[in-house]
Backbone as CSV, one residue per row, in Angstrom:
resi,resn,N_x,N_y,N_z,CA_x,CA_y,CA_z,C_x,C_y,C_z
1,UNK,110.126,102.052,130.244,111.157,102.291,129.267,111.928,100.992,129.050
2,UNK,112.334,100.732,127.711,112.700,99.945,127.356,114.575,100.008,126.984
3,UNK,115.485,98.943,127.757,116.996,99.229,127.219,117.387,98.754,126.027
4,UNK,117.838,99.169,125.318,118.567,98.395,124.242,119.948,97.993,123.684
5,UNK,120.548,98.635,125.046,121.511,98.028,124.852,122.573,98.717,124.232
6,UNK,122.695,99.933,123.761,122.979,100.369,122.454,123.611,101.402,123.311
7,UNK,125.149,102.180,123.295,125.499,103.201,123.876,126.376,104.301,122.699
8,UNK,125.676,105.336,122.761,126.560,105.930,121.595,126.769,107.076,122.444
9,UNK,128.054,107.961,122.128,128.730,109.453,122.592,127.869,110.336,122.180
10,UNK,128.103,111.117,122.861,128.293,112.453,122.164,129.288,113.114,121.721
11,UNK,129.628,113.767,120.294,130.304,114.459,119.835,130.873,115.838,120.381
12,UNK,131.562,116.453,119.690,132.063,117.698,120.224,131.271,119.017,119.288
13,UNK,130.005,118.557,118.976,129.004,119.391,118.372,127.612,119.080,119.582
14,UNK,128.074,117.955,120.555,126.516,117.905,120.966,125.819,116.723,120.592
15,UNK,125.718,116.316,119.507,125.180,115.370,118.413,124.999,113.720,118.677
16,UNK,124.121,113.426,118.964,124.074,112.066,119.360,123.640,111.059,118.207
17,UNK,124.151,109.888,117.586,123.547,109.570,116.141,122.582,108.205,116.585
18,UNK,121.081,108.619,116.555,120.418,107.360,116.781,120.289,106.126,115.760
19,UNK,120.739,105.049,116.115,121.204,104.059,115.434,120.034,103.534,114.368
20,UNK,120.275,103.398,112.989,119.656,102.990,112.182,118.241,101.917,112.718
21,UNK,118.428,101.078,113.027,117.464,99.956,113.686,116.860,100.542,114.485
22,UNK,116.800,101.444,115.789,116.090,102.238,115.818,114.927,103.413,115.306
23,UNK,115.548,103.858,114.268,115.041,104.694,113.752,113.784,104.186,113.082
24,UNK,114.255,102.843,112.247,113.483,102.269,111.263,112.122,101.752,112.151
25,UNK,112.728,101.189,113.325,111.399,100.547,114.038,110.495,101.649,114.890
26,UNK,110.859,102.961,115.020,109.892,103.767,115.643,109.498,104.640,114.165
27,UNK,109.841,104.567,113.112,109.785,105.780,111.832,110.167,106.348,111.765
28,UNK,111.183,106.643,112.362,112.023,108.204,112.807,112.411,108.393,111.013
29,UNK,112.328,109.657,110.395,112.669,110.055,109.447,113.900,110.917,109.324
30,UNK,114.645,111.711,108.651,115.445,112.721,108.488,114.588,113.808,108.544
31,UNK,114.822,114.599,109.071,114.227,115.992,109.239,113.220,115.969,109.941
32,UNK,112.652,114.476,110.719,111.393,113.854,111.479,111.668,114.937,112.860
33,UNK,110.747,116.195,113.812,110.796,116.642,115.056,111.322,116.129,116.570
34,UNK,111.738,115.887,116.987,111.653,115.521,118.324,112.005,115.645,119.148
35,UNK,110.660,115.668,120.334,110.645,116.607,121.453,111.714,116.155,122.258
36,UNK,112.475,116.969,123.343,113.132,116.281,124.486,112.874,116.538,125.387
37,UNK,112.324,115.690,126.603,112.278,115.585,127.660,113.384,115.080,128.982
38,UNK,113.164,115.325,129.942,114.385,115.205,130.705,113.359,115.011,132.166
39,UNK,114.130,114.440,133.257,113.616,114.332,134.490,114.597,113.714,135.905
40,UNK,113.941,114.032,136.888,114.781,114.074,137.891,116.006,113.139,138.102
41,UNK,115.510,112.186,137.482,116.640,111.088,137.394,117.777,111.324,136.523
42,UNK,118.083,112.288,135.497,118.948,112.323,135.078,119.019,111.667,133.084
43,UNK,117.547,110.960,132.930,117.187,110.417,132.023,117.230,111.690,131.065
44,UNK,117.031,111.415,129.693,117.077,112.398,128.431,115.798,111.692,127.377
45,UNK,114.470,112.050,127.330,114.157,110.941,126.333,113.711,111.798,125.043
46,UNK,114.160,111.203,124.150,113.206,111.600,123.031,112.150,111.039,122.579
47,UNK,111.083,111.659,122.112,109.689,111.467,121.818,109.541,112.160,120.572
48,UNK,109.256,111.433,119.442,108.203,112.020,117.945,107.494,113.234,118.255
49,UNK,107.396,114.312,117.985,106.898,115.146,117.900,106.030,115.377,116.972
50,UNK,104.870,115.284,117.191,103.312,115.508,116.373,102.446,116.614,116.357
51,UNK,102.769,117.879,115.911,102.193,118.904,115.703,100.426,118.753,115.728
52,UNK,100.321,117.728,115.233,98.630,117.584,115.136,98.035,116.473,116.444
53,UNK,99.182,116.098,116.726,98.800,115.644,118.568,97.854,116.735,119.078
54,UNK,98.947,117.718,119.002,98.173,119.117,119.773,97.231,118.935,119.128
55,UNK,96.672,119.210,118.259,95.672,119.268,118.017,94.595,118.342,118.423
56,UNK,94.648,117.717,118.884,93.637,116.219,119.353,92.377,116.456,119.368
57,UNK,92.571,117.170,120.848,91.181,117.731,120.980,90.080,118.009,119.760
58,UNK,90.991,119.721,119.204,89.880,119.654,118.276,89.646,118.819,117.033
59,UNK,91.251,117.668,116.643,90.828,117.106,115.363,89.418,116.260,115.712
60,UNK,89.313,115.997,117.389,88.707,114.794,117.722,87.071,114.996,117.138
61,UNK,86.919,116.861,117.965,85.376,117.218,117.839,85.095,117.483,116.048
62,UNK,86.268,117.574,115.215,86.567,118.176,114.435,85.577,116.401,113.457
63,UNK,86.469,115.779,113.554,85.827,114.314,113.409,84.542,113.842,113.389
64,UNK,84.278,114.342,114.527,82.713,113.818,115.075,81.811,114.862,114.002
65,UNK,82.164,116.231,114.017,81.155,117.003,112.700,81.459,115.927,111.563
66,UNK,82.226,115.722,111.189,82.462,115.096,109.461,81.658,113.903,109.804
67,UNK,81.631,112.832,111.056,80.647,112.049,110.983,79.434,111.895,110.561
68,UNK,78.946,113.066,111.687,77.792,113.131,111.443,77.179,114.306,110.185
69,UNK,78.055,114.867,109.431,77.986,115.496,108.046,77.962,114.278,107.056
70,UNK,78.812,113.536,106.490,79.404,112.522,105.801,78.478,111.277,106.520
71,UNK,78.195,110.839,107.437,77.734,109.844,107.867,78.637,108.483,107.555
72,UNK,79.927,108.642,107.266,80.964,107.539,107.188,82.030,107.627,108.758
73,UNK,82.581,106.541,109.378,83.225,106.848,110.433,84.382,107.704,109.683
74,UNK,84.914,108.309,111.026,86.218,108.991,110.603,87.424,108.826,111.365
75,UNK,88.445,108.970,110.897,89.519,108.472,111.587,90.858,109.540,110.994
76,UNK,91.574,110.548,112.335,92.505,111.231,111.255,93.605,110.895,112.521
77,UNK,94.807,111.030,111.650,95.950,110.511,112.066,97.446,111.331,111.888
78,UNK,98.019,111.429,112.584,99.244,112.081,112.263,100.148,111.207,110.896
79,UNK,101.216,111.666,111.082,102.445,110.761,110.114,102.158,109.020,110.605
80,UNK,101.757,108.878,111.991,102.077,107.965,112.516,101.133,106.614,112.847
81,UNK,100.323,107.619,113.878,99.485,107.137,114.828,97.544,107.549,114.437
82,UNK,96.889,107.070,115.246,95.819,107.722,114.706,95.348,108.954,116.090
83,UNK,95.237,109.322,115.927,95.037,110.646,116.910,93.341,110.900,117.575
84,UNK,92.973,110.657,116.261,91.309,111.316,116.573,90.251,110.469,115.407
85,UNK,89.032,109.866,116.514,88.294,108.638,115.533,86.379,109.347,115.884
86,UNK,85.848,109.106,114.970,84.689,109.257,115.344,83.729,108.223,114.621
87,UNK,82.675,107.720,115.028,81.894,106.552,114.120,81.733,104.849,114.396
88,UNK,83.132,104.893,115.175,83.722,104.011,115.807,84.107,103.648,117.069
89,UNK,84.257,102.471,117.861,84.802,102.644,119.390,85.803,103.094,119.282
90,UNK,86.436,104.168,119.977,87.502,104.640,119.882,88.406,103.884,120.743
91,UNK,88.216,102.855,121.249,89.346,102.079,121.511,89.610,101.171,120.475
92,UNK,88.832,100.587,119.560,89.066,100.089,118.599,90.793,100.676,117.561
93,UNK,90.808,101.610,117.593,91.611,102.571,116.748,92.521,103.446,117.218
94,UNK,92.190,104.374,118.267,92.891,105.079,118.391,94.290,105.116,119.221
95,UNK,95.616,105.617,118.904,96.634,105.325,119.085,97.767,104.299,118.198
96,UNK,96.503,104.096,117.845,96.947,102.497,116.692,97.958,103.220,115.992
97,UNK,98.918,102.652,115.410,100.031,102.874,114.112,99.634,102.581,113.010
98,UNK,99.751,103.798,112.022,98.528,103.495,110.681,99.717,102.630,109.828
99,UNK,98.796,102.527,108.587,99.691,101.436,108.301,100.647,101.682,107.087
100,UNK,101.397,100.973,106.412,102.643,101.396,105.394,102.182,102.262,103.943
101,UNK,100.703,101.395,103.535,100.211,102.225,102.756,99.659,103.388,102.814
102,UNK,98.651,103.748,104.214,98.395,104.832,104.318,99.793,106.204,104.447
103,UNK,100.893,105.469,104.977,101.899,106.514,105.100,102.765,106.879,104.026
104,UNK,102.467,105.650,102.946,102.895,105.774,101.501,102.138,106.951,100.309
105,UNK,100.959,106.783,100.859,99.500,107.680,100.304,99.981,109.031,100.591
106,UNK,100.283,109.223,102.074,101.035,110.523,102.428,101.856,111.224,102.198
107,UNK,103.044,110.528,101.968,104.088,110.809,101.137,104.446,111.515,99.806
108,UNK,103.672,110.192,99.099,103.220,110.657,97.898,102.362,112.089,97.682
109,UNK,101.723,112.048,98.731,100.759,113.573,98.604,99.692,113.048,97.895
110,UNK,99.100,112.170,98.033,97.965,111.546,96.886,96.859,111.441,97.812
111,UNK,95.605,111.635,96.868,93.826,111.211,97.576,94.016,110.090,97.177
112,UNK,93.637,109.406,97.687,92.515,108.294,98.017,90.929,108.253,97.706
113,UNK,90.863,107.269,96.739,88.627,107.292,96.480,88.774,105.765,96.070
114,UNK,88.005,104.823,96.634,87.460,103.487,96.393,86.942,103.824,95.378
115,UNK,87.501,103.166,94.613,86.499,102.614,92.841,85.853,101.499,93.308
116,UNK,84.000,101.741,92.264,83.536,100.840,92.167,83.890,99.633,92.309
117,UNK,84.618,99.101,91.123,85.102,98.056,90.683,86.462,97.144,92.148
118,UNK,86.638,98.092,93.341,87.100,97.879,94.418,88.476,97.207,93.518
119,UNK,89.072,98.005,92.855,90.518,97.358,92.086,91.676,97.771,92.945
120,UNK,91.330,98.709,93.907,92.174,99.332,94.448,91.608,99.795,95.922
121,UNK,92.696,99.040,96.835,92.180,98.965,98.119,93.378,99.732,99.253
122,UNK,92.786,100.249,100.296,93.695,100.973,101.340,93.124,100.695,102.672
123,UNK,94.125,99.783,103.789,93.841,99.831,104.978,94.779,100.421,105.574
124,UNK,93.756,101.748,106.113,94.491,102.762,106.809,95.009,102.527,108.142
125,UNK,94.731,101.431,109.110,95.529,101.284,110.572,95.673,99.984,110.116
126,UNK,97.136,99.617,110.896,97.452,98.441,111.345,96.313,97.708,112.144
127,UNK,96.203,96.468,112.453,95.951,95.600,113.008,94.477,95.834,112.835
128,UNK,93.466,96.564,111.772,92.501,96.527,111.922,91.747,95.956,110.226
129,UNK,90.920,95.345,109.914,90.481,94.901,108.719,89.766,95.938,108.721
130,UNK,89.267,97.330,108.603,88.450,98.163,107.992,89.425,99.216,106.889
131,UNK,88.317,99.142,105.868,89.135,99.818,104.851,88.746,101.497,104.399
132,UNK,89.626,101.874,103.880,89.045,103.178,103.712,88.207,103.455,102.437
133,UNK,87.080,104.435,102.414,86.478,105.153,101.351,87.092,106.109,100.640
134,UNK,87.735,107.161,101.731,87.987,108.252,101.331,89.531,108.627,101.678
135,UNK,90.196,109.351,101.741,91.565,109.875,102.575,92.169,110.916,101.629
136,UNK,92.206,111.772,102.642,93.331,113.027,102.016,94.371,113.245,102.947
137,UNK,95.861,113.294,102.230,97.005,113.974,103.453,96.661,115.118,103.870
138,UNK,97.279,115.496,105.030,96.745,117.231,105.733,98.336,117.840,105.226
139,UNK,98.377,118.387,104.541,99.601,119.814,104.114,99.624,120.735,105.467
140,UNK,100.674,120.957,106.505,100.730,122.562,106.814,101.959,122.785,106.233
141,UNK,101.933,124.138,105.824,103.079,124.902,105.312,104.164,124.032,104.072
142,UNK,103.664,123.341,103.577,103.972,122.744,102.452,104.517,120.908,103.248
143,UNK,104.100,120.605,104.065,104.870,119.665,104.583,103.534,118.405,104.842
144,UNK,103.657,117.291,104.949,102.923,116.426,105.026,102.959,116.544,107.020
145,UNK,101.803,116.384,107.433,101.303,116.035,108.783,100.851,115.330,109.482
146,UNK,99.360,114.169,108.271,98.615,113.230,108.398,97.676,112.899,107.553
147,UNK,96.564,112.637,107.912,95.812,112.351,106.953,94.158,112.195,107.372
148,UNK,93.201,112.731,106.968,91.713,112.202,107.359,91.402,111.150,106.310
149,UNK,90.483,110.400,107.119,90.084,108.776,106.280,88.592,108.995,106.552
150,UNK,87.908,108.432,105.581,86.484,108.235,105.813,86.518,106.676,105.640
151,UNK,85.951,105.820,107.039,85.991,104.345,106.486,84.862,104.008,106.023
152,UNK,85.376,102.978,105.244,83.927,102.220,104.528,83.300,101.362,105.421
153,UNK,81.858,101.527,105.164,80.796,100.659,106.232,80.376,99.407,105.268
154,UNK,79.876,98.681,105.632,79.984,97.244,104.791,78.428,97.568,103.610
155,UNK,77.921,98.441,103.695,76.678,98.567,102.735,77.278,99.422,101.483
156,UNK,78.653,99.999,101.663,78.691,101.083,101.037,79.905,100.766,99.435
157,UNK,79.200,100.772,98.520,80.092,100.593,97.219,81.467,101.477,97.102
158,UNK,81.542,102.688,96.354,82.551,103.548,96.196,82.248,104.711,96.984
159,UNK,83.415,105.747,96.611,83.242,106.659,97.269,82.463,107.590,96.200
160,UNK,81.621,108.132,96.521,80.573,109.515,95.766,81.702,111.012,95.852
161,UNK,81.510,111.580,94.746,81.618,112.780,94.728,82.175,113.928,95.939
162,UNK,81.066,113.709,96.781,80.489,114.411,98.224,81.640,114.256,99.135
163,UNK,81.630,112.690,98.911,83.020,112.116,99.977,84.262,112.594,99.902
164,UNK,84.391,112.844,98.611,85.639,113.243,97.855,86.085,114.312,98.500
165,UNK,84.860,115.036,97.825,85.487,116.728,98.352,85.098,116.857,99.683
166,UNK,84.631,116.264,100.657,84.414,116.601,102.003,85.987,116.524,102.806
167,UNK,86.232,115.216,102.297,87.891,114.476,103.003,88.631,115.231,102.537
168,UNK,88.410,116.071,101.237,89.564,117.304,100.964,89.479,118.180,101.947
169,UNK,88.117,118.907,101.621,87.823,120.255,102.798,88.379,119.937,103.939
170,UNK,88.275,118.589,104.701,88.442,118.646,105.867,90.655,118.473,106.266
171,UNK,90.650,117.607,105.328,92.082,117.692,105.463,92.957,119.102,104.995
172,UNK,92.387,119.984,104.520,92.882,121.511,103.935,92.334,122.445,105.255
173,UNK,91.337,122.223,105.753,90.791,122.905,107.025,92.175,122.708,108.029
174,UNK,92.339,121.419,108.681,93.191,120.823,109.534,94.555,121.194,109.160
175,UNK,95.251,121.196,108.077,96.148,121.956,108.006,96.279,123.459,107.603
176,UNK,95.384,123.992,107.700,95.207,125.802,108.002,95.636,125.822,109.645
177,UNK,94.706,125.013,110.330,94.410,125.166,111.856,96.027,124.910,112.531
178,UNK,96.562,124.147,111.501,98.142,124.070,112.225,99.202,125.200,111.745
179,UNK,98.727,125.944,110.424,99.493,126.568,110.450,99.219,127.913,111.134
180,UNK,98.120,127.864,112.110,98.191,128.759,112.684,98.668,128.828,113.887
């Protein structure tokens, strides 16, 4: 754990206000979850709460079908982080912090499809040069969650049809599975 230095009260509601600069450098949003943990020492921490964390497991095996369906790697990710990779070393990727555009893509509520003409480009994790083919945000219950990516392999022009609607199905699947 890291100090920063930073000491704020608590109010007479409870209410602790985490300081702007904070917020900005972990993503913390307004209305963003988070879990609290506590332990013997007396510590309080908060942690991002990722509904589709839980899910790991199966986004992971969930992944590996669309691989080997789609035959493009796959990579799906919360708001944040990437959660679950298949196609790829998964140390390459996973855990990684996706990147401003992919969380902009999310936001927006928008697909993602590589045009031919490659006029329009999306790298979905930080610190990695692979780009995406495909990407749909995952909706549960009207709310943005994450996103599945199909990456592009270096033989491969645009995204086809197939790709399209697969990265839909699969990102509309994944948020059913959470809202259950």
């Amino acid at each position: 754990m890291k100090a920063t230095g930073i000491v704020r009260r608590i109010d007479d509601l409870g209410r602790v206000v985490i300081p702007k600069e904070i917020r900005r450098t972990m993503r913390i949003r307004e209305g963003d979850p988070l879990e609290i943990y506590t332990d013997n020492d007396g510590e309080v921490i908060f942690k991002k709460y990722s509904p589709l964390g839980e899910l790991s497991n199966f986004a992971g095996t969930y992944a590996e079908v669309l691989h080997k369906t789609g035959g493009f790697p796959v990579v799906v990710c919360d708001r944040d982080h990437v959660v679950a990779v298949s196609g790829v070393p998964k140390k390459e990727l996973l855990e990684r912090r996706v990147s401003s555009a992919l969380e902009e893509m999310m936001e927006e509520r928008q697909n993602f499809a590589l045009a031919a003409d490659k006029s329009r480009s999306l790298q979905p994790v930080e610190g990695s040069d692979r780009l995406a083919l495909a990407a749909s945000p995952i909706l549960a219950a009207g709310d943005v969650c994450g996103a599945v990516v199909f990456l592009k392999e270096e033989n491969s022009a645009a995204a086809a049809d197939a790709e399209i609607k697969l990265i839909g199905a699969a990102a509309s699947f994944l948020g059913r599975q959470m809202e259950e």
